[in-house]
C-alpha positions as CSV (number, residue, x, y, z in Angstrom):
1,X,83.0,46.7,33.2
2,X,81.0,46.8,36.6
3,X,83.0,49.2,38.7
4,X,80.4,48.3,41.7
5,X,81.3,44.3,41.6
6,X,86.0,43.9,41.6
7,X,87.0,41.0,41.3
8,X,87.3,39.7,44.5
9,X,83.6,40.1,45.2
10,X,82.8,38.3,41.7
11,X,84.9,35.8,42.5
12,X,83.3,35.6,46.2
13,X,79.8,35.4,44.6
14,X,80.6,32.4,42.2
15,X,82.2,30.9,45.4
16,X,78.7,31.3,47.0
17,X,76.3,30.2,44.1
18,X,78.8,26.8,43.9
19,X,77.8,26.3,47.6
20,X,74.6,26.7,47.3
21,X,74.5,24.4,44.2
22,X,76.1,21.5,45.8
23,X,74.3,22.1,48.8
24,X,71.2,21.5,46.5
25,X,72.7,18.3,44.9
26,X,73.3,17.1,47.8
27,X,70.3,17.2,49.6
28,X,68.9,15.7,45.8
29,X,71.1,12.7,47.2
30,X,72.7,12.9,43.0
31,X,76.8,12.6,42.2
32,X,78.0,14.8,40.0
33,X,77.5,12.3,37.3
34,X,73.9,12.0,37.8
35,X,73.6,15.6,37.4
36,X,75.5,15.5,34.0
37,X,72.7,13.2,33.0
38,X,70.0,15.7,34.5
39,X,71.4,19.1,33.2
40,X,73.1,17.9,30.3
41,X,76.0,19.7,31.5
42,X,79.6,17.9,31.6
43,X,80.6,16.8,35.3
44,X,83.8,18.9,34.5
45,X,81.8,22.0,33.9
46,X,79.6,21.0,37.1
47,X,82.6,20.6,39.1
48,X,83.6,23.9,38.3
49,X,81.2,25.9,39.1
50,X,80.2,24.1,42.4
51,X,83.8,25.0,43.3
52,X,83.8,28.7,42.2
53,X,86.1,28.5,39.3
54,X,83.1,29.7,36.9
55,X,80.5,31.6,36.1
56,X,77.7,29.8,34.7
57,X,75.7,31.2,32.3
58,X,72.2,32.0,31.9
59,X,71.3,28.9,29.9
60,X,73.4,26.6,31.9
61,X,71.6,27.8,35.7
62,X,68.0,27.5,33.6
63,X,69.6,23.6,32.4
64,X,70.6,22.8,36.3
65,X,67.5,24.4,37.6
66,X,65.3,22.3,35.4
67,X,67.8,19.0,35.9
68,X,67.0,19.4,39.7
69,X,63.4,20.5,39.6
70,X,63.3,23.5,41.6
71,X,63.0,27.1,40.3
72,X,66.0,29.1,39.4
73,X,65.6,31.3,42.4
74,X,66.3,27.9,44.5
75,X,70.2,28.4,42.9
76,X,70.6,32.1,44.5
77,X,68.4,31.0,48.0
78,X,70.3,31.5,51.4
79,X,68.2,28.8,53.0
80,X,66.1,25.6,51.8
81,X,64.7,25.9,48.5
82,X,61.5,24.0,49.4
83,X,60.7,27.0,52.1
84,X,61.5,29.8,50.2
85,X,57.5,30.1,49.1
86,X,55.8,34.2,49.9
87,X,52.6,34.8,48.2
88,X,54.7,38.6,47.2
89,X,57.8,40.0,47.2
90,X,59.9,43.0,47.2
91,X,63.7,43.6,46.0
92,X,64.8,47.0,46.6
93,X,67.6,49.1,44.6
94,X,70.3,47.0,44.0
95,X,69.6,44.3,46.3
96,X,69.1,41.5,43.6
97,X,70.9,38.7,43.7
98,X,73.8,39.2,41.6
99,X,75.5,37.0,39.1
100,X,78.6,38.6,37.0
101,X,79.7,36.4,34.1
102,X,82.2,37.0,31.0
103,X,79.0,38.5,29.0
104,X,76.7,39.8,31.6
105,X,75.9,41.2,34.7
106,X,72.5,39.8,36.2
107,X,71.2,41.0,39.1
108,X,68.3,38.6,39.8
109,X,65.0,40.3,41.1
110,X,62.1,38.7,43.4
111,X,64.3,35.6,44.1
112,X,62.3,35.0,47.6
113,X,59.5,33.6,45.3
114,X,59.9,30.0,44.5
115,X,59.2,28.1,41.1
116,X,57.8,31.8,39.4
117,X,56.3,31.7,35.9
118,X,58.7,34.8,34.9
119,X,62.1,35.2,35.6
120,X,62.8,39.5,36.2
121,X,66.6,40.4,35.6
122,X,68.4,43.7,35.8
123,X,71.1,43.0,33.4
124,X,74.4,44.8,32.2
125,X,75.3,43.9,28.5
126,X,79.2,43.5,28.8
127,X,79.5,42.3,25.5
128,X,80.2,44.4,22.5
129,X,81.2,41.6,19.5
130,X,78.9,39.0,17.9
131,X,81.0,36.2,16.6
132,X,78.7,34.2,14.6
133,X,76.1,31.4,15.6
134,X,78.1,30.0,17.7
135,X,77.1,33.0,20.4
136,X,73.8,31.6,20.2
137,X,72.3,30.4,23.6
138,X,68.6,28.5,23.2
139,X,66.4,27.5,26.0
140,X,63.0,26.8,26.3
141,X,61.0,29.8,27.4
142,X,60.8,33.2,25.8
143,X,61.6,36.4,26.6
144,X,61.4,40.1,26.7
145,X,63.9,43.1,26.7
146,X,63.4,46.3,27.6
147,X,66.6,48.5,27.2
148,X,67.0,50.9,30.2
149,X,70.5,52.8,28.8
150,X,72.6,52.6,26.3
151,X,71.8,50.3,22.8
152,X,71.6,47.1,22.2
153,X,72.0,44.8,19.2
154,X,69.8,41.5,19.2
155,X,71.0,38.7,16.8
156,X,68.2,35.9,16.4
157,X,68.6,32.9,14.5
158,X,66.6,33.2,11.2
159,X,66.0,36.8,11.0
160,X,68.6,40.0,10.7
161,X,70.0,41.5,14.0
162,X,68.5,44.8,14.7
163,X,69.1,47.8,17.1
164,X,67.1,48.3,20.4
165,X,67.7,52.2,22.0
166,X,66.6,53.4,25.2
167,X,62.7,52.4,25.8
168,X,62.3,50.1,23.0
169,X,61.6,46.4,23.4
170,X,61.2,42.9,21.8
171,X,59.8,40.1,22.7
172,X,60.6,36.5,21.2
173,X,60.9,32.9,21.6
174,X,63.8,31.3,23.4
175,X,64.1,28.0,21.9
176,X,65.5,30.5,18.9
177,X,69.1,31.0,18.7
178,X,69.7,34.2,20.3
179,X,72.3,37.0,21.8
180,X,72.9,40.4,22.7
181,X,75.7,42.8,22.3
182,X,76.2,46.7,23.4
183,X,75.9,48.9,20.5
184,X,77.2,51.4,22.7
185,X,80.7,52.8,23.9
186,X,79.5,51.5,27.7
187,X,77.8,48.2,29.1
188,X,74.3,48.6,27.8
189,X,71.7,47.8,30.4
190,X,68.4,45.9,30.3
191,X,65.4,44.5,31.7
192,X,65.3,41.0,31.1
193,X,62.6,38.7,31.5
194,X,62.3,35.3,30.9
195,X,59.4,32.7,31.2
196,X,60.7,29.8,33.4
197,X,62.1,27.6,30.9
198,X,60.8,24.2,32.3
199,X,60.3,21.6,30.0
């Protein structure tokens, strides 16, 4: 578990990411039922996070981001999406923009950028079981993980899982079944990164 992020402050930040994603639906001028249509995502799920009573994960802010047409950075913006445009950018020591969720932490680097090619995360690997395929997130996109402590399993669909220690990395395509677990006694931690995932 993150000692740095209780519970109160996770349950702050999904109260702030819901904001800022109706906010953004509603300057879209969409219902919640439009969305579904958009995302793909039910209006039930929608609802919930909008109102802070869940964590979206990975897959589902790359479905809304992509349903709206703005980059995924627009979801973690303080301000408008459509000024949030700098030609570079700098995120300092754990001043990402963090997400916690059931699995993972992600911290979200460079989020000042709007509609980037690659998507940097800082991410803590909470999970330590792999149930089966249906674990499996896909997306489109591909990705690349770096571990940074700790080990990490990867589980791809089609191929055997295999073990990533400290400084090793892989590199594959999203739209592939795919999910992570710690191999370790702690969270294992990664760099993520992930090509937009835009259709």
């Amino acid at each position: 578990m993150d000692e740095r992020v209780g519970s109160k402050e996770r349950a702050d930040l999904r109260q702030a990411l819901g904001d800022r994603m109706r906010k953004l639906r509603r300057q879209l001028d969409i219902t919640l039922q439009e969305a579904s249509a958009r995302t793909g995502l039910a209006t039930s799920t929608l609802s919930k996070i909008e109102n802070g009573r869940m964590s979206p994960t990975y897959d589902n802010l790359l479905r809304i981001a992509s349903g709206y047409s703005v980059g995924i950075e627009a979801l973690f913006a303080r301000g408008s999406p459509d000024i949030a445009t700098t030609r570079y950018t700098i995120t300092r020591r754990n001043e990402g923009k963090v997400l916690p969720t059931q699995d993972y932490r992600y911290e979200m680097l460079c989020t000042s950028i709007s509609r980037k090619q690659i998507i940097p995360i800082v991410s803590t690997v909470k999970r330590h079981t792999f149930s089966g395929p249906e674990d499996f997130v896909r997306h489109i996109g591909e990705e690349m993980v770096y571990v940074l402590s700790g080990r990490v399993e990867v589980y791809l669909e089609h191929y055997e899982p295999f073990v990533l220690e400290v400084g090793d990395c892989t590199y594959f395509d999203s739209t592939m079944g795919h999910a992570l677990i710690s191999k370790s006694e702690e969270d294992a931690q990664i760099l993520w990164v992930c090509t937009h995932g835009f259709e």
